[in-house]
N, C-alpha and C positions, 0 to 999 in steps of 0.2 A: 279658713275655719275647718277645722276637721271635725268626723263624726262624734266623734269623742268629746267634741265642746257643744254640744246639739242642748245639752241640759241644762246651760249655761244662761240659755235664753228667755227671756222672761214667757208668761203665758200669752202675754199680749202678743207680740212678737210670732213664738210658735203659732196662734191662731193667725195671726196678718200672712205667713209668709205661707199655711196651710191651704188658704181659700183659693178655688179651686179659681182657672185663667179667667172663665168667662164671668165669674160671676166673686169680681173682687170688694163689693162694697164699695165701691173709692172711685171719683173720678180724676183727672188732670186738672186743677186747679185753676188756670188760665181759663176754663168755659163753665156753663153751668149746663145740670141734666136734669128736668123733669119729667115724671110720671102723668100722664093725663089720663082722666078716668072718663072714659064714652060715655054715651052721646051729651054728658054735661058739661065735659069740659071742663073737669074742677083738676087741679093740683094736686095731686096723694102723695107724692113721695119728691123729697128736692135735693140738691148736694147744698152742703153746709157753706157753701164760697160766695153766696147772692149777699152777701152784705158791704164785701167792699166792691162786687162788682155792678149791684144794684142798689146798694146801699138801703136794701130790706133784709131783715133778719129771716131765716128759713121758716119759723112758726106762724111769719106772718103773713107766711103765701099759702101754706099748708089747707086744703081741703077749702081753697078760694076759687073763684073762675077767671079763667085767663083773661078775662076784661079788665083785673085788676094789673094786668102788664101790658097791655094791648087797645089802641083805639079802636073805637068798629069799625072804620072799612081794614083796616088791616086784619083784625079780628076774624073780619068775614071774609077774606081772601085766604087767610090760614085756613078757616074750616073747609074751603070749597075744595081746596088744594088735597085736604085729607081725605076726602069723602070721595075723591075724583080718582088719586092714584091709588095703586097698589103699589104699600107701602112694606108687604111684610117678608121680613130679611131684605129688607133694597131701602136704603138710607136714599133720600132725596133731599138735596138743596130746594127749600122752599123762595127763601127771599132774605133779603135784608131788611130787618126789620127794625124800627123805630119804640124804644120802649117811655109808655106811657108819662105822662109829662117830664119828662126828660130828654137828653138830647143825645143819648146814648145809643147805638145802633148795634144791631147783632146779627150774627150770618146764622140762618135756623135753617137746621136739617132736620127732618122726620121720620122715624122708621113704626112699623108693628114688628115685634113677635110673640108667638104663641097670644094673640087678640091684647098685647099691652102695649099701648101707644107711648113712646116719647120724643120729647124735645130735647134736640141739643142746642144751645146758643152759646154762639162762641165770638165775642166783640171783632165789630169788623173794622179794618185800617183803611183808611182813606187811601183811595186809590190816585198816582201821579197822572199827570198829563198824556193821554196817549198809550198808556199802559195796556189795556184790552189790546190796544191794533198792535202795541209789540207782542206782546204774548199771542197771540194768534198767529203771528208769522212764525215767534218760535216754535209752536207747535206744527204750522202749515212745514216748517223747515224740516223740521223731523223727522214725520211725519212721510216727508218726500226721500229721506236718506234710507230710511228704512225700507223703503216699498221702492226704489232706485230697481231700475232693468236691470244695469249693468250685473253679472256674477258678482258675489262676494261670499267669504267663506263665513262661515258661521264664528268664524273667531271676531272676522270684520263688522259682519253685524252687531253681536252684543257690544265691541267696543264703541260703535254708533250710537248705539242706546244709551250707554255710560255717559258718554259726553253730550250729549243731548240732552238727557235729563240735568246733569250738572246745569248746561246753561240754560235751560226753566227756570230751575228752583236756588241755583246760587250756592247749592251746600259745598261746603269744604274738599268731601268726596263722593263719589258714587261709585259704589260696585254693583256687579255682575255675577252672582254668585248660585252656581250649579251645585246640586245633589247628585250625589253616586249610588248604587243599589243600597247600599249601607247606610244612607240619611248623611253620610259625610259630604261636606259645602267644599269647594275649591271657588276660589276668585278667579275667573277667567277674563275678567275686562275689570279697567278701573282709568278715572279720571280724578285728577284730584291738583291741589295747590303745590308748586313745587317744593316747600318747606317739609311737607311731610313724607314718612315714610313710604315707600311703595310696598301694596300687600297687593301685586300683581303673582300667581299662582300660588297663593298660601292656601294652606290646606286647614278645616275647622273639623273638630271631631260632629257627629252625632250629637253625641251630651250637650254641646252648646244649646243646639234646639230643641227643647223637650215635644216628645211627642204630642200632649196637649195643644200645644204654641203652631204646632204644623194644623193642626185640626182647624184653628182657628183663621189663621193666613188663608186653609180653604177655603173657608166661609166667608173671608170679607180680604180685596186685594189690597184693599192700602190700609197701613201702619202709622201714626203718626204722633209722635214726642217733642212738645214743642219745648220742653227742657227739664230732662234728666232729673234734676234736685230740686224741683219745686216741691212742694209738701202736695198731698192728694187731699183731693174735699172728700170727705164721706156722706156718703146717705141718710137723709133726715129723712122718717126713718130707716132702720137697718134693713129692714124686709118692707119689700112691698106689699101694702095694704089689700092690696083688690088679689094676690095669692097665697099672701103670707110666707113666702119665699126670698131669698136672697135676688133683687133683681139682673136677669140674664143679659150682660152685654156683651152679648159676642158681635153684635153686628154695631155699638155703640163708634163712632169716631173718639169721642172724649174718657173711653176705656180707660181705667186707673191702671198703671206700671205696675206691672209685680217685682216687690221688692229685690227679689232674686235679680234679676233682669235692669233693674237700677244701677246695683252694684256692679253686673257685669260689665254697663257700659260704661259706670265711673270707672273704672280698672282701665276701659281702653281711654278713657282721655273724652270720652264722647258728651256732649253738651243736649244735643238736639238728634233726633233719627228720625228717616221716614224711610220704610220699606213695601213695596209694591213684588205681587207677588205673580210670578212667571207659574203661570199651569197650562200643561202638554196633555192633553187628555182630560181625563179627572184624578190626575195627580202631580204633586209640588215639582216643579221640575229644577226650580230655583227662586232665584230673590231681587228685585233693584235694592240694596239697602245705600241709602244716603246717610250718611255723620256729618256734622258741627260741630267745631271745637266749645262754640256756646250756646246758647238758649239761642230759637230759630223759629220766627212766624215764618210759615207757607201761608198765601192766602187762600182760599176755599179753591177759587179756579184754577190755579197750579196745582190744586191737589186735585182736584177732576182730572187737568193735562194727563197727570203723570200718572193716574189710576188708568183712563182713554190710552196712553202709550203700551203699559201693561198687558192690556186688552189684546194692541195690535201687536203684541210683540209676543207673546202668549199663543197668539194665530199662526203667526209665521214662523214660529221654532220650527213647526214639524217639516214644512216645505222647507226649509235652510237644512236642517236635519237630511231629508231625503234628497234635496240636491247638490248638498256635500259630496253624499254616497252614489251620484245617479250614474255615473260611469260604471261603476263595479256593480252594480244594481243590475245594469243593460246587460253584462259580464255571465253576471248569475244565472239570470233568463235564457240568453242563449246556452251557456254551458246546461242549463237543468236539461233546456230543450233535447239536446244533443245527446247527453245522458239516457232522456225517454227512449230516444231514437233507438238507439244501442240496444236498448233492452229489449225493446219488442222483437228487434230481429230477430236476439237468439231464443234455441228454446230453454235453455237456463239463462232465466232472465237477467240473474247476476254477473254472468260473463260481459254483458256489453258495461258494465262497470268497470272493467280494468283490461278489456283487449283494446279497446281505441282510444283514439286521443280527440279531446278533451278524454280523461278517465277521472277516476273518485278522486285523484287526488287535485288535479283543476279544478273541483266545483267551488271550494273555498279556501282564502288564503292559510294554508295551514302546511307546518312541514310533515307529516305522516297523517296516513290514511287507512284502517285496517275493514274489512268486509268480513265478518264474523255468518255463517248461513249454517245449521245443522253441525254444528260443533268443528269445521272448520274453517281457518283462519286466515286471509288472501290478506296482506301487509305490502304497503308504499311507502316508501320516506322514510323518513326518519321514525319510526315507531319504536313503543315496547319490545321486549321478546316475544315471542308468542303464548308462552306460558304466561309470560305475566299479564297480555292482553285475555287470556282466555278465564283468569282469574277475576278480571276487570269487568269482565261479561256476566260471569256468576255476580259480582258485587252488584252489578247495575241489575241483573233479572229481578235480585231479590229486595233492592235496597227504593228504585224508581218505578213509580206505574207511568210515570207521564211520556207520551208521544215521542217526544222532543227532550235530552237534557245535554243542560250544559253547566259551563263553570270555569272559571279562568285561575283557580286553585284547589284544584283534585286532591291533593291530598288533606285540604281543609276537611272532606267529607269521607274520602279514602285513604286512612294513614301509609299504605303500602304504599300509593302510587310516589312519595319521598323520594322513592328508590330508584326513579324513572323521571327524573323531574326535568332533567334535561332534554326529554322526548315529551314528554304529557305532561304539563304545569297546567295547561288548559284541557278540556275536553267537550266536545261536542259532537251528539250520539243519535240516531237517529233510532228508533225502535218498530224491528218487524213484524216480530213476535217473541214476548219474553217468555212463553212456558217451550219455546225450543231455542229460547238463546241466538234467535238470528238478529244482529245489530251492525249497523253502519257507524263508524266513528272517525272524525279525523282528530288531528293533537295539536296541541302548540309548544312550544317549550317554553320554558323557563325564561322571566326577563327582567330581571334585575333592577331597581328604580332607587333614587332617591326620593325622599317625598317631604316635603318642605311644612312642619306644621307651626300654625300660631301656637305655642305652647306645647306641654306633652298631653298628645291625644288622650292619654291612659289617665287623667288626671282624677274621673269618678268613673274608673272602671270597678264594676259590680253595684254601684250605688244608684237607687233606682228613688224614683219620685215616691212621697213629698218631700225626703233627704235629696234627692239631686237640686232641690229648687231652695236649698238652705244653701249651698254652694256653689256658689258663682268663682266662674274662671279665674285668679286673679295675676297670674301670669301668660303676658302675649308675646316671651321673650322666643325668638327662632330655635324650632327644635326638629333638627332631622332625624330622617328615619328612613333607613335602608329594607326596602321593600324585596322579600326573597318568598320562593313558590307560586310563585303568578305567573300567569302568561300573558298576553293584550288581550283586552276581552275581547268576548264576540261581539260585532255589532250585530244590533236590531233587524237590518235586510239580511244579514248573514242566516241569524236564529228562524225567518220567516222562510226565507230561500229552502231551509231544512225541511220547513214542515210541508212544505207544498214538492218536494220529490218526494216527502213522506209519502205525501198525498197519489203521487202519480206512480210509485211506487205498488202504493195498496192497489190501483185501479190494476197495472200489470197482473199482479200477482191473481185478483179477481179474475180477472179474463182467463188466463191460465187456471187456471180451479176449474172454472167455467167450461173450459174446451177439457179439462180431465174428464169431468163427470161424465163428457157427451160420449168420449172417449170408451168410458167405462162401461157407459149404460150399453154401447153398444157391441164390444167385447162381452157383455152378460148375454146381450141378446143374442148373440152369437155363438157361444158357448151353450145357450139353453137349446138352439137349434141343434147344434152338432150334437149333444146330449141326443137329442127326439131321435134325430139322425140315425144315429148310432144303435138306438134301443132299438127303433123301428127294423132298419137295415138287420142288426143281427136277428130278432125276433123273427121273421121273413125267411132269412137264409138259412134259418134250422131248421123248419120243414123240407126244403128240397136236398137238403146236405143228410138227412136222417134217408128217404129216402133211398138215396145213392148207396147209402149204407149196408141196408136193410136188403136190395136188391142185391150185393155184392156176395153179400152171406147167402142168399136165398141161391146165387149161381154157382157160389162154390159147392155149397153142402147137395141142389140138385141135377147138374150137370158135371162134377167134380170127375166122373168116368167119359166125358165127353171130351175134359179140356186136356189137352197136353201141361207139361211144368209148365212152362211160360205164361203162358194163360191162367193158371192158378197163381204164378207169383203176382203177374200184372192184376190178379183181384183182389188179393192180399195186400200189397202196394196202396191200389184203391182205396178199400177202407180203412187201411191205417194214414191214409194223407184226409178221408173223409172225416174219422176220428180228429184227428189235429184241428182240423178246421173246427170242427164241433165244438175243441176244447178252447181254441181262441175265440172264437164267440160268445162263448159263456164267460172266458172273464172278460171282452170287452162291455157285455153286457153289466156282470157284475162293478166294471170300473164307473163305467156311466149311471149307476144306480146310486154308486158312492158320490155323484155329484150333484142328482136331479134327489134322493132322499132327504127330505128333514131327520137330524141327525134327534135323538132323545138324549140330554144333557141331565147326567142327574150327580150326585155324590158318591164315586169309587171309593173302595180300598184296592192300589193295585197290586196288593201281595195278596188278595183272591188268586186276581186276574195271572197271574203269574205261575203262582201255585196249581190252576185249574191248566193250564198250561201245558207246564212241567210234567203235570199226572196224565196229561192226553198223548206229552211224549217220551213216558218214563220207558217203555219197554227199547226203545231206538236209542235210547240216550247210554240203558245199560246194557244193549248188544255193542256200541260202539264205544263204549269205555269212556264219557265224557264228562269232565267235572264241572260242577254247575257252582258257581260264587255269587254270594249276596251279602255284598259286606253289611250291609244294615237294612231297617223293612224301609220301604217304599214308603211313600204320603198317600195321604187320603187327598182326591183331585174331584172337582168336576171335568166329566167327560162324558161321552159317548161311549159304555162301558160295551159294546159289542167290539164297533169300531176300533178303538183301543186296542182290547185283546186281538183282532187282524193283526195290528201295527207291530204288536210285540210277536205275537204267532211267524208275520213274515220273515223279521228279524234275525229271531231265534231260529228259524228253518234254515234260515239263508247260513248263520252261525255253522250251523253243523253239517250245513251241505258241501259249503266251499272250506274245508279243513283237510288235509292229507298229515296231520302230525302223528304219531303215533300216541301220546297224550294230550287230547284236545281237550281246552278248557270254557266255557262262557261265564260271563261275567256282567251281571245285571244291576244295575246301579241309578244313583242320579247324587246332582252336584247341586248345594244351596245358592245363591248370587254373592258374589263376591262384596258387594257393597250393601248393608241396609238400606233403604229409601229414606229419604227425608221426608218429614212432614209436606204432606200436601202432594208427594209423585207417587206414582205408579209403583208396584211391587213388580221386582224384577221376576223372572219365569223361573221355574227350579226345570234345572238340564237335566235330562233322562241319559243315560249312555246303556248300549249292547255291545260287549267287548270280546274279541276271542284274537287265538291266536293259530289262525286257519292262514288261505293262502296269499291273504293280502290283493291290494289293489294298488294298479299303476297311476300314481297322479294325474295322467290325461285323463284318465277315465274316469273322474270322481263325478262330473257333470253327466255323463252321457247315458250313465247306470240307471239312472232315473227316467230315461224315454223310455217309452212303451216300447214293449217286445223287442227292446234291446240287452241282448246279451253279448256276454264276452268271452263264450266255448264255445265250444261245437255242441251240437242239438243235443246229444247221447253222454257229452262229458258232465259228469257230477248229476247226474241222475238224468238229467234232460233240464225241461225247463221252457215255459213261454215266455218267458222276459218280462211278465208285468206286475210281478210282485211288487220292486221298490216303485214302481209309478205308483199303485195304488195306494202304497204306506205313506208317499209324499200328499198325494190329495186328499187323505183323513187328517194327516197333523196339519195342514194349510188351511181345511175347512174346523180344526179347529182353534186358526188364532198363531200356530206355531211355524214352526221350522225346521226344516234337517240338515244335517252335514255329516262330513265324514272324517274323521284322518285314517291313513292306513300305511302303513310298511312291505311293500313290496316282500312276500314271500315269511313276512313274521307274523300280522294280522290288521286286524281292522278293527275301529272303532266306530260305530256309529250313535250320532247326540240329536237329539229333536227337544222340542218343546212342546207345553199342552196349553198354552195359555188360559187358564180358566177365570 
């Protein structure tokens, strides 16, 4: 049936195939369903089918008391029964019951939901000789295979299940059928008569199981179709009386087939079905479904068995699961272990990831392994390029918040990664910090499969409920399909293993933070003493160094006819060594003021600062013939507008000190950031540059310019000089936020670029 014939169908029809799973109006015709109204006990609502199977017509039970079906002591063991258990969502076998002068017996199960009580009765068959005591060994057999010491693989198991249940229940077939991330079923075990075909690893799409139809197998583990083509009883009446609702059975055994669902299984040949439902957690993990070629009584306690099998087989996935993997499990653990180890040692934590062995790429089976930390990229194995991993990084910072991702087809989510499919088909990534791009990833490549489906999976691709449920499957003829962009997925201790180095990981990274800070606090502390230090020490040393001074002058100018030359040069000596000293004092004191002061941060224009400047050093600038360049006006900044001006004052002094050209030039500028910010980052800093073309600086020496009272003439070349100009300039642009550097040409000039970060 195609969409296109959907109009085709009568109104009736369209309403029958509409009504939502749980609540079909319809029961299974083979049992009857009553409504019971508390604490009276009368009949409100019945299925239309008690006439040929109690040979009363539905009206004439209708808002009666169940004495009219029932003798009282049975009567009165039903009510004690209901009033005793907890009945709501949990269907109970009550008894086999005898109905009222007749000789006709029936198996009555009980449930509530939402406070509406009913009856199922569904005729019971006389049981053979000795029947219980076999059935209980079948069970007890089972029962013992399944829970069996000996190892067996989880393929072993669920085939045990298969044939086990076959021999309870007698059906034709039983499979074994698992769900993949994708709601798609594979048959991984099956038992069956040797006439028929084997649908041993057939593959079912999604669509076959509407999402509704999973909801429901939650809610209640066993399914049961005692044949396919029977006609369905409907509801006398259609709503139930005591909500005036469509009555809700989801937890009903005698659930009416939805028409959809009919057809589907008439397509496969299917007579009779019972399916019990495999749940790993609290989700479908899979299916027992059994087929009959014809119509098929279970009796009530084969259907207990097989619901109890369910139970324990639904317990034991996860332990068969994990002792599948418990070698490579033990594998994990110690390689994580070994991993920690590593890291603590070093002090970049990340090195003990890739200098010893185990390294990143032993933690999990994968062939390439890439360690992504502050924008670079440390590569094992078989990986991407590194451009194309560092693209892959960007993809993941902006694309995943979670911890942990993975994926066993990357370019499902990442079209590029196509391009790399042979290194990365899979990916799993560990996350250290996405706002700096630091991620751990190993890869899988590419692995090629055929995949075997009942029919073409694509059959209602894009057709979604209540149109999926007018279409049923109607071809189960073998249809391959070659599976490309995958990798093996990851398993479950794999993805866990991940998040617990995540874990040990974060604890490293903590502890190091940890020991920074103590680091740092004590580096301040340290730096605030030598500051005091420093103030105190020099403040101190200028009274007796003035002195020394003052005394020298005071011997020259009153004993000058007493002293020989010598004597006069050696006092002149004096005070110009006392002067010196005087003069290094005052700027180590001024250096240390620049670090112990709160700076005042306000909003410059630095073509003031520049121009105030320029006018303080206009008369040196045009005795020494120097041309001043401004290719364009400067920005407006928050800064420290004293400070500042120092920064540019030393610069520009330094510009015109260290020049021997006969046209010297400066050149005062700044440079925008080459890249705009994206939403959400930081604005990069705008570069400042002082450029001239004086004597240049030798590349050893770009580092060392910068210590205090370090110079690189002699005392008297280029006017003199104490050496702590560029110290100073470096600890105003560092206290505010930036940075300096230099380039320079040996003998052509120098550039110097800082930043202000405001």
């Amino acid at each position: 049936m195609s969409e296109n014939e959907f109009t085709e169908l009568s109104q009736a029809e369209l309403e029958l195939y509409e009504k939502p799973y749980h609540t079909p109006g319809y029961v299974q015709s083979h049992g009857l369903l009553l409504v019971i109204k508390e604490p009276e006990f009368i009949i409100v609502q019945v299925s239309n089918n008690t006439l040929p199977l109690l040979g009363l017509a539905p009206h004439t039970l209708l808002n009666q008391s169940l004495d009219l079906l029932f003798e009282a002591p049975q009567l009165s063991y039903l009510k004690d029964f209901i009033l005793q258990d907890n009945l709501e969502a949990n269907p109970l076998y009550i008894s086999t019951l005898k109905i009222k002068d007749q000789e006709l017996l029936f198996d009555c199960v009980a449930h509530r939901l939402n406070g509406v009580l009913t009856l199922e009765l569904e005729p019971a068959k006389a049981a053979t000789p000795n029947s219980s005591l076999d059935f209980y060994q079948l069970v007890k057999t089972a029962l013992a295979k399944l829970q069996s010491p000996l190892p067996i693989s989880l393929q072993e198991f669920c085939q045990i299940t298969a044939e086990q249940v076959r021999k309870i229940t007698g059906y034709d077939r039983v499979m074994l059928y698992r769900f993949d991330e994708q709601g798609n079923g594979a048959v991984i075990a099956e038992a069956r008569l040797e006439t028929l075909e084997p649908l041993l690893g057939i593959h079912y799409p999604a669509l076959d199981l509407p999402q509704s139809t999973r909801v429901l197998l939650l809610k209640k583990y066993l399914r049961i179709i005692m044949e396919v083509n029977s006609p369905p009883a409907e509801m006398v009446p259609l709503e139930n009386p005591l909500t005036n609702l469509p009555l809700d059975m989801s937890y009903a055994v005698l659930r009416g087939v939805d028409p959809c669902q009919v057809e589907y299984l008439s397509n496969m040949k299917v007579g009779a079905s019972m399916t019990v439902s495999l749940i790993k957690g609290a989700e479908l993990w899979g299916l027992i479904a059994c087929h009959h070629q014809s119509g098929r009584y279970v009796p009530y306690e084969v259907r207990t068995a097989c619901e109890l099998l369910g139970q324990v087989v639904s317990l034991l996935l996860s332990t068969k699961d994990e002792s599948a993997d418990f070698g490579y499990q033990l594998k994990l653990k110690e390689t994580q272990a070994k991993l920690v180890e590593f890291m603590s040692r070093e002090k970049i934590f990340t090195d003990g990831l890739i200098k010893y062995r185990p390294n990143l790429l032993d933690f999990v089976e994968a062939q390439g392994a890439a360690l992504c930390i502050e924008g670079n990229c440390s590569l094992v194995g078989q990986t991407p390029e590194e451009a194309q991993v560092q693209l892959l990084v960007k993809w993941l910072a902006k694309n995943s918040d979670l911890p942990v991702f993975y994926t066993n087809c990357l370019s499902n989510k990442y079209k590029e990664a196509e391009s790399f499919k042979n290194q990365a088909s899979g990916l799993l990534a560990i996350t250290i910090s996405r706002v700096r791009g630091d991620y751990i990833m190993w890869f899988r490549p590419e692995v090629i499969q055929t995949v075997h489906w009942s029919g073409n999976p694509n059959y209602l691709e894009g057709v979604k409920e209540p149109a999926l449920r007018r279409q049923p499957r109607a071809s189960f003829e073998l249809w391959k399909q070659t599976v490309k962009r995958k990798s093996l997925a990851w398993k479950p201790c794999e993805i866990e293993a991940a998040f617990e180095l995540r874990n040990s990981l974060i604890e490293i990274v903590l502890h190091q933070v940890d020991e920074l800070a103590k680091l740092n606090q004590e580096l301040v502390r340290s730096n605030n003493e030598l500051d005091s230090f420093a103030y105190i020490a020099s403040h101190d040393l200028k009274e007796p160094l003035r002195g020394l001074h003052n005394y020298s002058s005071f011997l020259i100018e009153g004993y000058a006819d007493k002293l020989d030359e010598e004597g006069q040069a050696k006092l002149q000596t004096l005070m110009r060594l006392t002067q010196r000293m005087e003069d290094l004092i005052d700027s180590l004191l001024h250096f240390s003021r620049v670090g112990r002061v709160d700076f005042s941060v306000k909003t410059t224009d630095l073509n003031e600062v520049v121009h105030q400047l320029l006018d303080m050093l206009s008369a040196r600038l045009e005795q020494d013939h120097v041309e001043i360049r401004l290719p364009r006006p400067l920005p407006v900044i928050k800064c420290d507008q004293v400070r500042v001006s120092e920064v540019f004052n030393n610069l520009v002094t330094n510009a015109l000190k260290y020049n021997d050209k006969a046209e010297k030039w400066i050149e005062i500028g700044f440079q925008e950031p080459e890249n705009p910010p994206n939403a959400g980052e930081q604005r990069a800093p705008v570069i400042f540059y002082i450029r001239d073309n004086g004597i240049g600086i030798r590349e050893k020496h770009f580092d060392s310019i910068f210590r205090i009272f370090k110079r690189l003439h002699a005392r008297d070349e280029f006017g003199g000089g104490i050496g702590i100009g560029l110290t100073i300039v470096r600890k105003i642009i560092e206290r505010h936020g930036g940075k300096i550097w230099l380039e320079s040409t040996y003998g052509k000039g120098t550039t110097f670029y800082f930043t202000l970060q405001d």
